[in-house]
C-alpha positions as CSV (number, residue, x, y, z in Angstrom):
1,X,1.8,22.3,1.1
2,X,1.7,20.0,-2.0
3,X,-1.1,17.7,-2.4
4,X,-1.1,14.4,-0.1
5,X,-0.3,10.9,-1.1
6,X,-2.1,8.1,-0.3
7,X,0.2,5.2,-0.1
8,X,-2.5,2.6,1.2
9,X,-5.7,3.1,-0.8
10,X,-7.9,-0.4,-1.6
11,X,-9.4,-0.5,-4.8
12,X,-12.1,1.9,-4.8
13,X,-14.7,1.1,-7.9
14,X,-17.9,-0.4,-7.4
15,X,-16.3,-3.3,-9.0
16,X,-13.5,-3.0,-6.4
17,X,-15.5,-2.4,-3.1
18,X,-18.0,-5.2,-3.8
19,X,-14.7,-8.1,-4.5
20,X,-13.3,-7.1,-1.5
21,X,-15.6,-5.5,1.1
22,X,-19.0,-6.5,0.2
23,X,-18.7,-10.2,-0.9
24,X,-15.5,-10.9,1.6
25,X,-17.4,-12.3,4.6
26,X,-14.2,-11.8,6.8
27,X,-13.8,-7.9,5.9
28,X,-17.3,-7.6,5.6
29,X,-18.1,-8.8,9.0
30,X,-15.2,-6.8,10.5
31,X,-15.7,-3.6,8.8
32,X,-19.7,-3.5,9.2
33,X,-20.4,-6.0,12.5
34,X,-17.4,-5.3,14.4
35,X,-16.8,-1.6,13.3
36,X,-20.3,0.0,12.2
37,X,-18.4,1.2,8.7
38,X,-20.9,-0.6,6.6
39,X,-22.0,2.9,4.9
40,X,-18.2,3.5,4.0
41,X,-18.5,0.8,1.3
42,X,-19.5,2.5,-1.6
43,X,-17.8,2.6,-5.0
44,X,-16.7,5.6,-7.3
45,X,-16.1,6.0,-11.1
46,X,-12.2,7.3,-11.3
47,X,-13.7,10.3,-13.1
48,X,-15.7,11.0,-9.8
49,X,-13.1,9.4,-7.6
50,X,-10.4,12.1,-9.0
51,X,-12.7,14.7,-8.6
52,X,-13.3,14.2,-4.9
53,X,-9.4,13.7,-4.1
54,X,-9.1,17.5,-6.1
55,X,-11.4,18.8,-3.1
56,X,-9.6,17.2,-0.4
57,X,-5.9,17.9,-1.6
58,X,-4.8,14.7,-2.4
59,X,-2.3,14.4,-4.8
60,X,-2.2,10.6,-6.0
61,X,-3.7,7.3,-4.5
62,X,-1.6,3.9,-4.3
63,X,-4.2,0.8,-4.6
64,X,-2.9,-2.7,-4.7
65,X,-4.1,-5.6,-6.5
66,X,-4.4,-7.1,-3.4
67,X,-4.0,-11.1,-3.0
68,X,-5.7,-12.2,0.3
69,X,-6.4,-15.6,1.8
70,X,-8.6,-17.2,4.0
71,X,-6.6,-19.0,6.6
72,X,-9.6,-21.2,8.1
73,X,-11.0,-21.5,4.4
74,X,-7.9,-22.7,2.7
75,X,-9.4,-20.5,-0.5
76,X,-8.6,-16.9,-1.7
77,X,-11.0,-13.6,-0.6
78,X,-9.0,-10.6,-2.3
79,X,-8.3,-12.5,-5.3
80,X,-7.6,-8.9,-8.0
81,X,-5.9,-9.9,-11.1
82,X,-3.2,-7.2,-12.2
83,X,-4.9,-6.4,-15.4
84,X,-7.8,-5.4,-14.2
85,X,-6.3,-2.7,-11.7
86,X,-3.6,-1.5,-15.0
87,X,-7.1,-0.4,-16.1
88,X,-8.6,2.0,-13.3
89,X,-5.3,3.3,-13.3
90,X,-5.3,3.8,-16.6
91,X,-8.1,6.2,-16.6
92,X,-5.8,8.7,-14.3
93,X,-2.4,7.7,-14.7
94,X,-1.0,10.2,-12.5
95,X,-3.7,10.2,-9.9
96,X,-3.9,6.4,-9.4
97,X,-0.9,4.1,-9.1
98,X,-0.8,0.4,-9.2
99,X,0.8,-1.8,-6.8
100,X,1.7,-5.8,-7.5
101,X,0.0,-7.9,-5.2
102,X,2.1,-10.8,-4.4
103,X,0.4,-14.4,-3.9
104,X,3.9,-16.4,-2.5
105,X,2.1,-19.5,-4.0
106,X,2.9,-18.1,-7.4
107,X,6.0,-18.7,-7.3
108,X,7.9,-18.0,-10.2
109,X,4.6,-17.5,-12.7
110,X,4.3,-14.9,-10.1
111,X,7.6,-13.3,-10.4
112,X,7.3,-13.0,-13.9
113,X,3.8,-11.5,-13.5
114,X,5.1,-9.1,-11.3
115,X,7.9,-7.7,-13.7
116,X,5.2,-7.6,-16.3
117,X,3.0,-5.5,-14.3
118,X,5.7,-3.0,-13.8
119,X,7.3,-3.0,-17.3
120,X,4.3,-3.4,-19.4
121,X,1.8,-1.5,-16.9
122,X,3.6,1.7,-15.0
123,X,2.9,-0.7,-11.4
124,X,5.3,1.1,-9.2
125,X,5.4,-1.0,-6.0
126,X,4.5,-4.7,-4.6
127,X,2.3,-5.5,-1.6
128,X,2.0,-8.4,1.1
129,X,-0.9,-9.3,2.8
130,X,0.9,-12.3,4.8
131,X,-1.5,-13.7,7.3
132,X,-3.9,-16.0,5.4
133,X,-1.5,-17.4,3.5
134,X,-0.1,-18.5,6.7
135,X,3.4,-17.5,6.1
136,X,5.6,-15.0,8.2
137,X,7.0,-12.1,6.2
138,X,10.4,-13.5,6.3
139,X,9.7,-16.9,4.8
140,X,11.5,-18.1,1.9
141,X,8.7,-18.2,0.2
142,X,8.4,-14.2,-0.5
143,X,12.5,-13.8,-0.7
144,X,11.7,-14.5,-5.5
145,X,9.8,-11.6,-5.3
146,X,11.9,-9.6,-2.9
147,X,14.6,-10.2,-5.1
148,X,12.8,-9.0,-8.0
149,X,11.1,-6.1,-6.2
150,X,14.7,-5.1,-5.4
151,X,15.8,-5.7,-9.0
152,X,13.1,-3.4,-10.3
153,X,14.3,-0.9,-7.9
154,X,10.2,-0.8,-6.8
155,X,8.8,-0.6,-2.8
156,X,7.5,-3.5,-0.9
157,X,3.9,-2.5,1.5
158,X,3.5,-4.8,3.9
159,X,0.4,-5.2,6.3
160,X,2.4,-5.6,9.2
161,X,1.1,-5.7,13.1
162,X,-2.0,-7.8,13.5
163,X,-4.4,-9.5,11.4
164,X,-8.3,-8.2,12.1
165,X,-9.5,-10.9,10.2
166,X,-9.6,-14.8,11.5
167,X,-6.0,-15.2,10.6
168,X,-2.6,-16.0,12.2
169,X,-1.0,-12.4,13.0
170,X,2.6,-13.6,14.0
171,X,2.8,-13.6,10.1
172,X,3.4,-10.1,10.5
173,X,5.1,-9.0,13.6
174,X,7.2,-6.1,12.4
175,X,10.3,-7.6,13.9
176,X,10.7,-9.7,10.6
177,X,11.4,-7.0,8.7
178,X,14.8,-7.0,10.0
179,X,15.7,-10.2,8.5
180,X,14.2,-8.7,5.0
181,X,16.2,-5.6,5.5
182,X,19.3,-7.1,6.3
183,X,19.7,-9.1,3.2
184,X,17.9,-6.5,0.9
185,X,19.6,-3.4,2.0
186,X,18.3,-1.7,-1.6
187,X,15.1,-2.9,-1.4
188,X,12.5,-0.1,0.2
189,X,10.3,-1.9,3.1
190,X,7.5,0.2,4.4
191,X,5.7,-1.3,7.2
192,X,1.7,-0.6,6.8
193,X,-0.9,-0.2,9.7
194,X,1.5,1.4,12.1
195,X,2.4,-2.4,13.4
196,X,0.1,-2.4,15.8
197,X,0.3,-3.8,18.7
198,X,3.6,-3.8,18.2
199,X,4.2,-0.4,17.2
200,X,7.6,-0.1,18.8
201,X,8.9,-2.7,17.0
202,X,8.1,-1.2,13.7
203,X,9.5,2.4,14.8
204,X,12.5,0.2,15.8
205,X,13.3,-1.3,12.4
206,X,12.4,2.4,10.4
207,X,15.0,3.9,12.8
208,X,17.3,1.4,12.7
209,X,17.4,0.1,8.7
210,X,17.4,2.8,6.4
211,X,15.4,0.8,3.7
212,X,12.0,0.7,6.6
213,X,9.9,2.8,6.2
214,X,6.2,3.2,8.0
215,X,2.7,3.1,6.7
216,X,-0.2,4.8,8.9
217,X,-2.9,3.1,7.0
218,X,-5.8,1.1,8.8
219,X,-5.8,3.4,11.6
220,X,-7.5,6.6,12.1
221,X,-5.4,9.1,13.7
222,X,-6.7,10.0,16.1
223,X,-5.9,6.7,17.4
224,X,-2.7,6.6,16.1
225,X,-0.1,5.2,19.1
226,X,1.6,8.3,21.0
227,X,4.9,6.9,20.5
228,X,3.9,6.6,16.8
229,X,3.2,10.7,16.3
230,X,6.0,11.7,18.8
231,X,8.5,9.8,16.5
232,X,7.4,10.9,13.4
233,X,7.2,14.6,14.6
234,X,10.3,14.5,15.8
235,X,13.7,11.9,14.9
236,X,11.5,10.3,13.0
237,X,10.6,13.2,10.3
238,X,11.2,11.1,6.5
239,X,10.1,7.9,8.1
240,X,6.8,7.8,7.8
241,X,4.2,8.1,5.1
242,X,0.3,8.8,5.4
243,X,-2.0,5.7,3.9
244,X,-5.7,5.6,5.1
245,X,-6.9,1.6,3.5
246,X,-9.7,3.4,2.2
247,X,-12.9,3.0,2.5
248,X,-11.8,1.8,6.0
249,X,-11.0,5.6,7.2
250,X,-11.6,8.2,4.7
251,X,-10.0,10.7,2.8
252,X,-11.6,13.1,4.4
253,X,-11.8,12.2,7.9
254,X,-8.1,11.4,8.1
255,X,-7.2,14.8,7.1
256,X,-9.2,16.3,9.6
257,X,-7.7,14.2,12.4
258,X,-4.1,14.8,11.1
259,X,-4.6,18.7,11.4
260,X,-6.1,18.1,15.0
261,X,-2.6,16.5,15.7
262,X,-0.9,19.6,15.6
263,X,2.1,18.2,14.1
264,X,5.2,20.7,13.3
265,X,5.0,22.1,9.7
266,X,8.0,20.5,7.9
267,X,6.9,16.9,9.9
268,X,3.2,17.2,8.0
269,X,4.2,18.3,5.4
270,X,7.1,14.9,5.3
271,X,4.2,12.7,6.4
272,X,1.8,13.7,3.7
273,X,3.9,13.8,0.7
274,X,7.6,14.6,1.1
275,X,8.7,11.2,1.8
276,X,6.3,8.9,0.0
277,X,7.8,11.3,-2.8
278,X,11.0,10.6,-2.4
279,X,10.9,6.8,-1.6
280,X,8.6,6.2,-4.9
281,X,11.2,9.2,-6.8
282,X,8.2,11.1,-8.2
283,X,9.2,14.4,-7.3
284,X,12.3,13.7,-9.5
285,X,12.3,14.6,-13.7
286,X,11.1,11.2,-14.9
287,X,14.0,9.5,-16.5
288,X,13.7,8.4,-20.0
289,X,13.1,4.5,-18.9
290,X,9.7,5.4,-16.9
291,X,8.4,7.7,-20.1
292,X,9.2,4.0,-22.4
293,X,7.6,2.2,-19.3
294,X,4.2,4.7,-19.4
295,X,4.3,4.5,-23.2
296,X,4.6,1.4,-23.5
297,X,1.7,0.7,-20.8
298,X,-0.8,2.8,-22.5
299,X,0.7,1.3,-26.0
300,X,-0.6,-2.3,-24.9
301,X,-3.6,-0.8,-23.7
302,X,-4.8,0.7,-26.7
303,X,-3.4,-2.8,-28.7
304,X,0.0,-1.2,-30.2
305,X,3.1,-3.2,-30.7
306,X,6.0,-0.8,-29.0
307,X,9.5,-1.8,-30.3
């Protein structure tokens, strides 16, 4: 089996962990209070990061610059800048992957941040954490970015489902996506977190658009819905890609609970890399444009005009 991706993996430096688990009182209190995962919060060098993922069989990790908000607070708790998640990725280009994440209250200073990310920097998708901004997935507010996400021919992740933080989760009932889907029929969706608890509705919209895609991050598996692991082991095989939210559920641990599931060969081995391949193309020859847009990257990195 090739090696697993890792389509939902939070930023995982000590830098990284202590922004958004450590000094986040929301996450904090949820992940250590509410969920005894206090000891999970612990931050790796790349080098050593890499180096663990090479044990376990993972393949590549997809970490977003996340843009979070406090509803109640009216103030930002995942606040990552681009930049600064350009350099972890950096350090392993084709181990760690960068996703955009989208604040709608950018608006357009944030579209044009997002097609620098992806020209200048190698980012390869975008990512919506809806709920404290306090606007549904749908809202006209995201559509700039969609449209440039589309035009970029680059993924959406969205936390769909509910918010476990003190936020409003009708922001992201997975039913919206079909509103997204309909008018962006080129534009890759992937639903993160299973949708929970509305997991139908998100195996609704991946079998009815072909554009939606699901995320099993946030949840260990052993607790992922039945309905969930029937569909993608069955008529849902291509639909549905692995993602843990690391440190929330480990590499490790997630793994172990997948090969407990006893899924069907072919449906793993879809789950774990096939389609995540496919959706983000990186089991294709890399066309000429992404070698100028990795050159380029590591050109502005090092300070190098590229013409």
């Amino acid at each position: 089996m090739k090696g697993a991706i890792d389509v939902w993996c939070n930023p995982f430096t000590p830098e990284g962990i202590k922004h958004l688990f450590i000094d986040n009182e929301e996450v904090h209190f949820m992940m250590g209070t509410q969920w005894g995962r206090t000891h999970h919060m612990v931050g790796y060098s790349v080098k050593d990061f890499v180096k663990q993922m090479d044990e376990l069989g993972v393949e590549k990790v997809c970490i977003p610059a996340l843009k979070q908000a406090f509803y109640r607070k009216n103030k930002m708790g995942g606040d990552f800048q681009y930049q600064d998640i350009a350099k972890v990725c950096a350090e392993a280009p084709d181990r760690v992957i960068g996703f955009f994440g989208i604040n709608p209250f950018d608006r357009m200073q944030g579209v044009r941040d997002l097609e620098r990310a992806v020209k200048e920097f190698n980012f390869q998708g975008a990512h919506v954490h809806p709920f404290g901004f306090g606007l549904p997935i749908n809202a006209a507010e995201w559509f700039p970015f969609y449209a440039k996400c589309a035009e970029l021919d680059i993924p959406v992740v969205f936390q769909v489902g509910h918010s476990a933080e003190f936020m409003p989760s009708a922001c992201g009932k997975p039913i919206l996506l079909d509103d997204i889907a309909l008018y962006f029929p080129e534009l890759k969706l992937i639903g993160g977190h299973t949708g929970w608890p509305w997991v139908e509705e998100l195996i609704a919209m991946a079998w009815k658009h072909p554009n939606v895609y699901i995320c099993c991050s946030g949840h260990a598996p052993k607790y992922w819905d039945k309905k969930l692991v029937h569909f993608l082991n069955s008529r849902g095989k291509g639909k549905v890609v692995w993602g843990t939210d690391y440190p929330l559920i480990l590499h490790k641990e997630s793994l172990q609970q997948i090969d407990a599931l006893n899924l069907k060969p072919e449906a793993k081995q879809a789950l774990l890399h096939d389609t995540a391949a496919k959706i983000f193309k990186w089991d294709q020859s890399e066309p000429e444009t992404g070698k100028k847009a990795a050159k380029s990257a590591k050109a502005k990195r090092d300070g190098i005009q590229v013409l």
